[in-house]
LOTIGU-25742 format. One line per 3 residues: number of its first residue (from 1); their letters; for each residue x, z, y of N, C-alpha, C. Coordinates in steps of 0.1 Angstrom, whole numbers. Atoms other than C-alpha are relative to their C-alpha. Layout:
BEGIN
NUM) A) X,Z,Y,X,Z,Y,X,Z,Y; ... .
//
This chain:
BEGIN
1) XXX) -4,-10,9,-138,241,-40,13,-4,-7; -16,8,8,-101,240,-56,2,15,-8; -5,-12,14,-94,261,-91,16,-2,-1 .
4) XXX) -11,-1,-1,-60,270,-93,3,1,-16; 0,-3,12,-49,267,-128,20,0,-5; -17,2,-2,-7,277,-126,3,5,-17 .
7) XXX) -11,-2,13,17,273,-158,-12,-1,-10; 14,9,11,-14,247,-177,7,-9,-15; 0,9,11,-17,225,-198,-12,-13,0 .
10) XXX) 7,11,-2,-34,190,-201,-15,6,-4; 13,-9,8,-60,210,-226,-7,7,9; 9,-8,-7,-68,238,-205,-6,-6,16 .
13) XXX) 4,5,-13,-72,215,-173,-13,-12,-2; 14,5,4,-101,194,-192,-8,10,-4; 13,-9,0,-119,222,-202,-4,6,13 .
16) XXX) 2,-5,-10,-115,237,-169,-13,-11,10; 8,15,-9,-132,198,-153,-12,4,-9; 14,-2,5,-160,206,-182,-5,12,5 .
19) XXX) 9,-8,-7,-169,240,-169,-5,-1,11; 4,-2,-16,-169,234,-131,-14,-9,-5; 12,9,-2,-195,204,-141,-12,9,-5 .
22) XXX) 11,-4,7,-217,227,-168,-4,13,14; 4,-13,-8,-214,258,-139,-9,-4,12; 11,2,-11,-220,240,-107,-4,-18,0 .
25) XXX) 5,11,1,-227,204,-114,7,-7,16; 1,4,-12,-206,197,-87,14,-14,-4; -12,14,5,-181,169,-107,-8,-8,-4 .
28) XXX) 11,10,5,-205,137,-110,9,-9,-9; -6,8,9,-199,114,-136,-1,-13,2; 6,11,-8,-204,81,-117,14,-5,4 .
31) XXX) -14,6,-11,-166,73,-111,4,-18,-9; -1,10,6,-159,41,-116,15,-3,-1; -9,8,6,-123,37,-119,14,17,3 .
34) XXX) -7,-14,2,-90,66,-120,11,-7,9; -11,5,-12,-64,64,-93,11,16,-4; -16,-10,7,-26,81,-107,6,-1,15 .
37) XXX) -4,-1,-10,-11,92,-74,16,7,-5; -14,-11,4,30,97,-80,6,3,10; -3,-2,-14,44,114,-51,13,12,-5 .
40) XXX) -12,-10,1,74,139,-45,-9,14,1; 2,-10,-2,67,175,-47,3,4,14; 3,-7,-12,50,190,-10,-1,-17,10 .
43) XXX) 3,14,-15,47,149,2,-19,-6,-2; 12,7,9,13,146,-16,-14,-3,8; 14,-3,-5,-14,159,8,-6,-17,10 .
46) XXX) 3,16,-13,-13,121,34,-8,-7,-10; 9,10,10,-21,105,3,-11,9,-9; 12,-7,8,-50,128,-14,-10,-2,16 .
49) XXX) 9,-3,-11,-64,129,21,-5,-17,4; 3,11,2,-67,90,23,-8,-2,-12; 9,2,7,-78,90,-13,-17,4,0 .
52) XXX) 7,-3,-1,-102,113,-8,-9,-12,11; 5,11,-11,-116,89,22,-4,-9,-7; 7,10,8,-117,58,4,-7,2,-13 .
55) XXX) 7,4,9,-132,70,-25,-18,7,5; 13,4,-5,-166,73,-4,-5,-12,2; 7,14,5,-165,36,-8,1,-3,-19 .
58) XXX) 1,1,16,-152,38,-47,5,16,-5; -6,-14,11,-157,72,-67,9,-1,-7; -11,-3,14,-129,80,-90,2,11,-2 .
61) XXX) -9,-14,1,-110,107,-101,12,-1,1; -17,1,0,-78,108,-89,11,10,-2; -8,-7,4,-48,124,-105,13,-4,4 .
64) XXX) -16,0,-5,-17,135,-86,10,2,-10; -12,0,12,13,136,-105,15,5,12; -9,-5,-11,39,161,-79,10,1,-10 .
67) XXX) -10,-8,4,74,161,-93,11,-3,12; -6,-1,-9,107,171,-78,7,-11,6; -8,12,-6,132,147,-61,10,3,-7 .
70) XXX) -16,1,12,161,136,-79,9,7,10; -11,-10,-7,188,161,-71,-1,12,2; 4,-11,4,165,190,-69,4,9,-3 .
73) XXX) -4,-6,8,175,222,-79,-11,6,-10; 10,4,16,160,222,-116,-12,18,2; 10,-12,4,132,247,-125,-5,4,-12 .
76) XXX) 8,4,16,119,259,-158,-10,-4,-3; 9,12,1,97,237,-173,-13,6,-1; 13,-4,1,59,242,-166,-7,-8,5 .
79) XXX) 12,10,-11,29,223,-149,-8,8,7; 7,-4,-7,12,238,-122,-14,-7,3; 17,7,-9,-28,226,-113,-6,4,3 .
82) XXX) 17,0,-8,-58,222,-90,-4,-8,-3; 12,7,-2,-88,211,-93,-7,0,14; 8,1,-12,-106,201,-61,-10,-6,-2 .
85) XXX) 15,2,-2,-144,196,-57,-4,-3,9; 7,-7,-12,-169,193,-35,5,-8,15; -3,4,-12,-159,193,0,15,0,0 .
88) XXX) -8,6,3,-126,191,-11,11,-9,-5; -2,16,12,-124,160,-29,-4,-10,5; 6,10,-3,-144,136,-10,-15,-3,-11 .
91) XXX) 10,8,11,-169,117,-33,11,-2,-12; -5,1,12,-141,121,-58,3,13,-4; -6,-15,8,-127,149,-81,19,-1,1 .
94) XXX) -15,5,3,-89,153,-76,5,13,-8; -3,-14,12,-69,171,-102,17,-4,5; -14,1,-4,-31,179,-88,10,4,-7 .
97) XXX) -14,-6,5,0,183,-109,9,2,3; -16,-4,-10,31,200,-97,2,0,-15; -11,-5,6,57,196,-126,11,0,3 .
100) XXX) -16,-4,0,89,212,-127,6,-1,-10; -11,-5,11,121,210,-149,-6,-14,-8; 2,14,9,116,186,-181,-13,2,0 .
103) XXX) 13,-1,3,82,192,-177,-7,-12,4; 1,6,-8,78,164,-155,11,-13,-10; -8,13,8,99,140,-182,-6,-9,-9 .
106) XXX) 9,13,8,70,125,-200,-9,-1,10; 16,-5,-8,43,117,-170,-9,-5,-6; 19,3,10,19,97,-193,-3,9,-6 .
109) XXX) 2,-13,13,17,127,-217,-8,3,7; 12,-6,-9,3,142,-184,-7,-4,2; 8,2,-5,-19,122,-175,-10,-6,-3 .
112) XXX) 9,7,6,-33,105,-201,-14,7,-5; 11,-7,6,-57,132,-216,-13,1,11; 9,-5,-10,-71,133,-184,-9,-15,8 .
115) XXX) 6,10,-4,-79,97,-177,-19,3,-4; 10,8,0,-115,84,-173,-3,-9,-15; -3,6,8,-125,71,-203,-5,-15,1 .
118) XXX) 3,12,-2,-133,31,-206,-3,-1,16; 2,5,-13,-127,30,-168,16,-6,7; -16,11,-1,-95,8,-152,9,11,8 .
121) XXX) -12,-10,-7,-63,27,-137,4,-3,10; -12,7,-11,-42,22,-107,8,10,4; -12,-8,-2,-11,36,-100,6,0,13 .
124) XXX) -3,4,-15,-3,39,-65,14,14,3; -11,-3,-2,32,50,-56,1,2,18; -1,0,-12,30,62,-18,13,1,7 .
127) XXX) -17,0,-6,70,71,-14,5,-11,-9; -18,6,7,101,60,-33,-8,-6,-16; 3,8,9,88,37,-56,10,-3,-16 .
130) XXX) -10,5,11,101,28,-94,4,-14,4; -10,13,-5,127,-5,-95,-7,-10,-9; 15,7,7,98,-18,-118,-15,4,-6 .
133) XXX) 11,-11,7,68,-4,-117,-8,-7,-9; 10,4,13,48,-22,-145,8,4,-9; -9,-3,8,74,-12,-165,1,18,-6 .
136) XXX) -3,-17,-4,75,27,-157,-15,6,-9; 7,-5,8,57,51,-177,-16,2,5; 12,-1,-7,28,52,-152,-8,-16,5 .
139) XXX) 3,13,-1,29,16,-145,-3,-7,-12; 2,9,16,25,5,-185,-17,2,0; 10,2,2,-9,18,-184,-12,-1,11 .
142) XXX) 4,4,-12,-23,7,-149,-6,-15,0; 7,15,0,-46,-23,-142,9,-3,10; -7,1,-8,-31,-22,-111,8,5,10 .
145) XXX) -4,-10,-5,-3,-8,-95,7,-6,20; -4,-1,-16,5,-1,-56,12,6,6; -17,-8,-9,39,4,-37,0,-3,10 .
148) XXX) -5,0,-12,49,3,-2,15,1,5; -18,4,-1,80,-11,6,4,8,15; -1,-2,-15,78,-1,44,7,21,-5 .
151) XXX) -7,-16,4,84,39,27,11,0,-11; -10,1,10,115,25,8,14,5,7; -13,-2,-5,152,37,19,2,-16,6 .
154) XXX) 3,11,-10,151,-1,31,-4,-12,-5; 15,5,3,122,-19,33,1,-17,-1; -1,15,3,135,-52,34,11,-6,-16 .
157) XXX) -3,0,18,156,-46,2,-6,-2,-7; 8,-7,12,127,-32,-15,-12,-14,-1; 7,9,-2,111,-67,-6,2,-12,-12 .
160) XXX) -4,8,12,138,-85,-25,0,3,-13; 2,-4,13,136,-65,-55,-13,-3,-2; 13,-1,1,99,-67,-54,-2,-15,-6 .
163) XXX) -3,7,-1,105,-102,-54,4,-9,-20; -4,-1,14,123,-101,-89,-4,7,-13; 3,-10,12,108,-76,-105,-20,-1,0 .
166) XXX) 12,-1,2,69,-88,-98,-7,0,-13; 8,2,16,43,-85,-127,-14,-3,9; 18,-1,-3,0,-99,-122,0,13,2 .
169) XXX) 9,-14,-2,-14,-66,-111,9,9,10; -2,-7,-15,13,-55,-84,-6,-4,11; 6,4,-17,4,-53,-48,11,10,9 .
172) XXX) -5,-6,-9,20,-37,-23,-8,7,17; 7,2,-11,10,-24,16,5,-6,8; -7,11,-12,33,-46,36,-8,-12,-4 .
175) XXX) 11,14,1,9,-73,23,-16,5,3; 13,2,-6,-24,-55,27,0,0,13; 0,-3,-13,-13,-42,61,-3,-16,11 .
178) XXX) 1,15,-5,-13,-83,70,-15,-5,1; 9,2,0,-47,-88,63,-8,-5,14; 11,3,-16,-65,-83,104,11,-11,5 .
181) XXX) -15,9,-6,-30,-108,114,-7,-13,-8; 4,11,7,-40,-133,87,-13,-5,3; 13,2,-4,-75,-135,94,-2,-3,13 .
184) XXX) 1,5,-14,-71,-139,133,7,-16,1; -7,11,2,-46,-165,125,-4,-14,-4; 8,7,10,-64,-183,102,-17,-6,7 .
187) XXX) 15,-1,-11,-97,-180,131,7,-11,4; -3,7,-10,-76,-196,153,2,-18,-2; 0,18,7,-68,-229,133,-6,-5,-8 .
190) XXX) 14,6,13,-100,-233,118,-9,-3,14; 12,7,-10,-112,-245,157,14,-10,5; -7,6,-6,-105,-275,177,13,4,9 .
193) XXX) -1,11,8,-80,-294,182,8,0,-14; -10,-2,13,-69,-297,142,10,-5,-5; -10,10,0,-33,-308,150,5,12,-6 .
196) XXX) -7,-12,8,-11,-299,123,17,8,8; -13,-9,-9,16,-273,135,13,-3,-6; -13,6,-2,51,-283,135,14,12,-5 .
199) XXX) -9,-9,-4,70,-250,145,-8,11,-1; 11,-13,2,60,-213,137,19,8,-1; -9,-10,-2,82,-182,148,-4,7,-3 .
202) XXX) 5,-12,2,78,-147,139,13,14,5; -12,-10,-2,93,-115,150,-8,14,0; 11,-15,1,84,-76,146,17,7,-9 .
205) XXX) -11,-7,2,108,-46,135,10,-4,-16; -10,0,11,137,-43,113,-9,5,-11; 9,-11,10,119,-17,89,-16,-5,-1 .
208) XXX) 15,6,2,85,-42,88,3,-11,-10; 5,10,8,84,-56,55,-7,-11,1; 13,8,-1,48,-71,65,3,-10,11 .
211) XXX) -6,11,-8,68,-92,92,6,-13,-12; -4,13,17,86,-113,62,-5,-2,-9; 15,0,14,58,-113,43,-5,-12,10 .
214) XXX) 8,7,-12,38,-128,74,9,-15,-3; -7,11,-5,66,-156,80,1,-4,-12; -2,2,14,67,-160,39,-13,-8,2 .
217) XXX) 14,8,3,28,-167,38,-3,-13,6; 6,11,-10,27,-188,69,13,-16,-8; -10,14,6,57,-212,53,-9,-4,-14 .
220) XXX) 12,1,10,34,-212,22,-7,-11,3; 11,7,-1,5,-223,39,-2,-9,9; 2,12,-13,15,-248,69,13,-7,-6 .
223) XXX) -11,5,7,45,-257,48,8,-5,15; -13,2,-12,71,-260,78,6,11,0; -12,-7,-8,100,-242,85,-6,15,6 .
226) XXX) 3,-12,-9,94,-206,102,14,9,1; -5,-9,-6,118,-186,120,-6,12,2; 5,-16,-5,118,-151,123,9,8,0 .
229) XXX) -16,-11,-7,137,-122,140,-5,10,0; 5,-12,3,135,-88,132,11,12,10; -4,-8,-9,143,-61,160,1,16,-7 .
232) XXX) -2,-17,-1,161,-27,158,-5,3,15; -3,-12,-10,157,1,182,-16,6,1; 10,-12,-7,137,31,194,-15,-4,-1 .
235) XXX) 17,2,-5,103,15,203,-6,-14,-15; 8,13,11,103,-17,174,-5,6,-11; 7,-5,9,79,-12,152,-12,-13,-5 .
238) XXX) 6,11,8,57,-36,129,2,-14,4; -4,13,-5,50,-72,137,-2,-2,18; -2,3,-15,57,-82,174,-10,-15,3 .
241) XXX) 8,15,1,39,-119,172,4,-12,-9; 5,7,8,32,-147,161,2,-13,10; 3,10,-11,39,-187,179,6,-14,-11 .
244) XXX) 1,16,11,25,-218,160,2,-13,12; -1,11,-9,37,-250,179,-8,-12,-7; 7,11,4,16,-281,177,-4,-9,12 .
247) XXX) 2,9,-8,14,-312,199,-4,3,14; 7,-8,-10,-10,-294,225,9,9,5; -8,-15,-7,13,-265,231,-2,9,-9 .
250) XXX) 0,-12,9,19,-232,217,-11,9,-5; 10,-13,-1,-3,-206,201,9,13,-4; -8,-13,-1,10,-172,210,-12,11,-7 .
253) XXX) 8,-8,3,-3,-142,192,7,11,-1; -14,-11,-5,19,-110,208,-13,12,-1; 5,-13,-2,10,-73,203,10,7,7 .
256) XXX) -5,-11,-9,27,-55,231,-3,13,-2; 8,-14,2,5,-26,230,-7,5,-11; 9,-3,13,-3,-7,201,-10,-2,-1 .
259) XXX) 17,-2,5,-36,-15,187,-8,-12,4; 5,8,-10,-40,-46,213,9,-11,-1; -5,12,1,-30,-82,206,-5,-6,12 .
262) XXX) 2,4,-8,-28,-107,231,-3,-15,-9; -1,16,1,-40,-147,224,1,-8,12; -4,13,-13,-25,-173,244,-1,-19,-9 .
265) XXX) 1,13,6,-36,-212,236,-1,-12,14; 1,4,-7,-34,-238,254,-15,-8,5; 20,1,-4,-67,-248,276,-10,9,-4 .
268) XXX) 8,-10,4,-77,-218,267,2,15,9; -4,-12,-10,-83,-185,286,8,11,-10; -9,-10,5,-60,-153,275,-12,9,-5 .
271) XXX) 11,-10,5,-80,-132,252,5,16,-3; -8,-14,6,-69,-94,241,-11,3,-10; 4,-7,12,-78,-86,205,2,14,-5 .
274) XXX) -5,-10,7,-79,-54,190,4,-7,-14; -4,4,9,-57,-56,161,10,15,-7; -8,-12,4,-44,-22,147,5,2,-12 .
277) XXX) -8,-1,8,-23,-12,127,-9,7,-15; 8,-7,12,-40,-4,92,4,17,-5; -1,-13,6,-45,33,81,7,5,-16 .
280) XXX) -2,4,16,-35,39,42,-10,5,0; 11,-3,3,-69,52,39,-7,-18,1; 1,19,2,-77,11,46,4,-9,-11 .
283) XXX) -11,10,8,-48,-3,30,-9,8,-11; -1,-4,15,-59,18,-2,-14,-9,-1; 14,3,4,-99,12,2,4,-17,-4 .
286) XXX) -1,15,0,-89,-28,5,4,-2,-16; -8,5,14,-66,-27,-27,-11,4,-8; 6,-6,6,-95,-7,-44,-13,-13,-5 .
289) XXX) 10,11,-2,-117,-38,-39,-3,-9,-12; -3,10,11,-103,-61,-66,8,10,-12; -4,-7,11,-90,-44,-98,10,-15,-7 .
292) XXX) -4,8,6,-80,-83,-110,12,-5,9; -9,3,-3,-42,-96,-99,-3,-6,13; 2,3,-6,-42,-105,-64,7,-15,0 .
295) XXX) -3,9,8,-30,-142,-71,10,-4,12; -5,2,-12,-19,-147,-32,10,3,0; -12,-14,-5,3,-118,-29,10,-9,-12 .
298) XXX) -12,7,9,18,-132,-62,6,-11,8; -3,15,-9,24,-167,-47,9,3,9; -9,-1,-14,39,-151,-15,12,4,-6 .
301) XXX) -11,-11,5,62,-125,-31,6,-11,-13; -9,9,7,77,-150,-60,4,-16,6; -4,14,-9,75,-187,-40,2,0,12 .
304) XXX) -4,-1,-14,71,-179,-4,12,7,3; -6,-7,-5,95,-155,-1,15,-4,-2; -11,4,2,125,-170,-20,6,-6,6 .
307) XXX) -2,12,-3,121,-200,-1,0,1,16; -2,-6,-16,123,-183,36,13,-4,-2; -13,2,1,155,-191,48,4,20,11 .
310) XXX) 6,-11,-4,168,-154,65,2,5,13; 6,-1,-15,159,-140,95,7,4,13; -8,-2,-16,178,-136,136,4,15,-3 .
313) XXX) 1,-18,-4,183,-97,141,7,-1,13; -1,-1,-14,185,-84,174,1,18,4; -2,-15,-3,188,-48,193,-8,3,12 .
316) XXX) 2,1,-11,166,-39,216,-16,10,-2; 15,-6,0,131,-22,225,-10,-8,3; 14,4,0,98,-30,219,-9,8,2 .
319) X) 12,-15,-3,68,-11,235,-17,-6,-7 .
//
């Protein structure tokens, strides 16, 4: 069910959440935490449609917050809302803001009335991210807030800013996206033989934050050296592999084929993993997991990453 409630008000969009529940009892009160969705006005639906998804692992109520893009041509100031229910909501209640004009110049104003009460926040920024989000009017009152560098004008910029401008309680998805990579990785050198690795390469697209992230962590945690080359053109796209050198010979860990890693070890047969690419319906549920500062991500993004030295570039296709 979705109530239309155009040219509102914070006021009349809580009484409106109290009647649907007293009419049809179809808004539970069981949410355990409030998810602030800021997005550009008409980009909103990818991310309400993932929210909706993961919050069948965690109820919330999630509040969009649609305004225009800078440059825009201006509108007079109002707030437009829905409420979505039901089969339109998932296991959550979403309540969507379109402001226009200065309407859209305080967003806490908006969104605070409508928070959850004594339940934790998170502010998840699916485009064009602020240049500090703990800082930002949406980010001040957030347990924890979410950006995505990979949807930045360029993603390996938005790495080094990220870099300088961290606070406890960011996260990003170029770091959850690493997760099934880290965990096969991590398989592999947790079996015989346990000779320490020497040499570690990395390579995957220009526009793949979660590649220099990857080569960040792995210098971190094998403390050696890592090379890594980041490919333009047509077909490159995320990370390309992975090759830890140690005494024995190499371990290769290549995704050619979308969705499909290959392992190569030595004395060992060729395995093919599935390894896909994470959904943001994933990436979100994952971040949704911990509410408390991810301590890693910190570690990578202020020590690991300074201390990369930076990366080959190349031209070419990748399938």
């Amino acid at each position: 069910m979705i109530v239309d409630l155009p040219d509102t008000t914070t006021a009349k969009i809580s009484k409106a959440l109290v009647r649907i529940r007293e009419e049809g009892g179809a808004v539970a009160l069981g949410r355990v935490l409030t998810l602030i969705i800021a997005a550009e006005l008409g980009n909103e639906e990818n991310a309400i449609e993932a929210a909706n998804d993961a919050s069948r692992e965690h109820p919330m109520r999630v509040i969009v917050l649609s305004t225009q893009a800078e440059g825009a041509i201006a509108h007079e100031p109002r707030v437009d809302a829905e409420i979505r229910v039901g089969g339109d909501a998932g296991a959550s209640e979403v309540i969507v803001l379109r402001a226009y004009g200065d309407a859209a110049s305080d967003p806490e104003s908006l969104v605070t009335g409508l928070l959850l009460p004594d339940a934790p926040v998170v502010a998840w920024w699916p485009g064009e991210a602020p240049a500090v989000p703990a800082e930002s009017p949406l980010g001040r009152i957030a347990y924890r807030r979410i950006t995505d560098a990979s949807a930045q004008p360029d993603p390996q910029a938005a790495l080094t800013r990220i870099c300088s401008t961290y606070r406890p309680g960011d996260t990003d998805f170029a770091w959850t996206r690493l997760t099934l990579w880290r965990a096969q990785l991590a398989a592999v050198l947790d079996q015989p033989p346990y000779e320490p690795i020497t040499a570690v390469s990395v390579s995957g697209a220009l526009d793949s934050p979660s590649t220099t992230l990857l080569a960040a962590w792995l210098q971190l945690q094998l403390q050696v050296p890592v090379d890594y080359e980041l490919t333009s053109g047509q077909h490159a796209n995320g990370i390309h592999g992975v090759h830890l050198t140690r005494a024995s010979g190499v371990i290769s860990l290549e995704r050619e084929v979308p969705g499909i890693a290959t392992l190569t070890q030595s004395g060992q047969p060729v395995q093919d993993l599935t390894l896909k690419r994470r959904s943001l319906r994933d990436c979100l549920s994952d971040e949704l997991r911990r509410l408390d500062p991810d301590e890693l991500y910190g570690e990578v993004i202020t020590c690991g990453l300074p201390q990369l030295a930076g990366p080959t570039t190349s031209t070419g296709d990748h399938s």
